[in-house]
N, C-alpha and C positions, 0 to 999 in steps of 0.2 A: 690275495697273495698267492703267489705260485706256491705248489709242491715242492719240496726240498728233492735235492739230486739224487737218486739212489743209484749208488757206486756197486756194480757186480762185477764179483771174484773171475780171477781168469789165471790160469794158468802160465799162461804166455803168451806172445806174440806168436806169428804164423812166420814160420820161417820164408817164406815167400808171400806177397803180399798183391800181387799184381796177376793175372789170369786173363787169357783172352783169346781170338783170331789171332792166328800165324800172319794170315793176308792182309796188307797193308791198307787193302783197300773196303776190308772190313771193319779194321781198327777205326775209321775216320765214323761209324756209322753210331759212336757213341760209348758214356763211360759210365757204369754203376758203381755204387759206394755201398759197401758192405760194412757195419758198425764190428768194430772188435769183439762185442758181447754176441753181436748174431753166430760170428764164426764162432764163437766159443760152443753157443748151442750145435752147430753144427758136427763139432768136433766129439762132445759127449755125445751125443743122443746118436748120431750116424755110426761114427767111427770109435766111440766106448762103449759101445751099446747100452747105454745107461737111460733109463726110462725121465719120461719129464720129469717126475717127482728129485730122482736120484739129481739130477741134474740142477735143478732148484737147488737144491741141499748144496751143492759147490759150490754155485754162484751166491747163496747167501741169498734169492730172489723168492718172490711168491711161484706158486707153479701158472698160473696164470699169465705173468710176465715171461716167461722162458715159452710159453707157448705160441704166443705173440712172437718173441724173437725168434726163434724157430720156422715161423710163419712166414717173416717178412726174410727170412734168410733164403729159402728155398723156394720164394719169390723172385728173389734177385740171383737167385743160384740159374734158375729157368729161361728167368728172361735175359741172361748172357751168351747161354747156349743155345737158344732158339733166335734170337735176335742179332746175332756176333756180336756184341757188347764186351769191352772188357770190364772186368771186375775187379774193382780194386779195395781192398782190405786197411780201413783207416781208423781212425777216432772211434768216438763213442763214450759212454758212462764207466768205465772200468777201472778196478783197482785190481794189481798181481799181487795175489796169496804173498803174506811175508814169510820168512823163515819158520815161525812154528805153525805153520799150516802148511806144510809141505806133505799133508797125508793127505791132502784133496789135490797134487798134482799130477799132472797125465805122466804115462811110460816115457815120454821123449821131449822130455821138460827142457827147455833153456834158458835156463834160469839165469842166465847174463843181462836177459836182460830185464828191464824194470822201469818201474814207474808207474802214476797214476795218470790219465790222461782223460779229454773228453774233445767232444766234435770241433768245439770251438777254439781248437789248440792249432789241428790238422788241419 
């Protein structure tokens, strides 16, 4: 029997969701799928500067799992910019913080928008 889903916390969507070569003729060279939860890690740990541990603690995840997503984030973050690859920010396992956990959301929350989503949606 499979694992059950484990749903991690996210603050919100990425106000931009698509990344890539300007040149047309790089864009044709191929597309990566970044999972909502990876950006999430990318988002605390790079850009909150918040340690794996702290980072777990938001997402609700083991520190092990945020490791891994972080891993595989900054995998697909590399080989878009070394590769011309665009990147595009989709699906995944996540559920957005409700209203009384709005003290684990980032400085530039927007909170409009919502939902629980997963890969097989997008």
């Amino acid at each position: 029997m499979p694992r059950p889903r484990k749903w991690k916390k996210v603050c919100c969507l990425p106000e931009s969701t698509s990344y890539g070569p300007l040149d047309t003729e790089a864009q044709a060279s191929g597309v990566i799928v970044m999972a909502v939860e990876e950006y999430e890690t990318i988002r605390l740990i790079d850009y909150e500067r918040l340690t794996q541990e702290e980072c777990a603690q938001k997402m609700n995840v083991a520190r092990g799992t945020v490791q891994k997503l972080y891993t595989d984030a900054r995998m697909k973050i590399s080989e878009s910019i070394i590769d011309g690859k665009k990147l595009i920010i989709k699906g995944g396992d996540y559920e957005l913080y409700n209203d009384n956990e709005k003290v684990n959301g980032c400085r530039r929350c927007r909170r409009g928008r919502h939902g629980r989503n997963n890969s097989n949606e997008n």
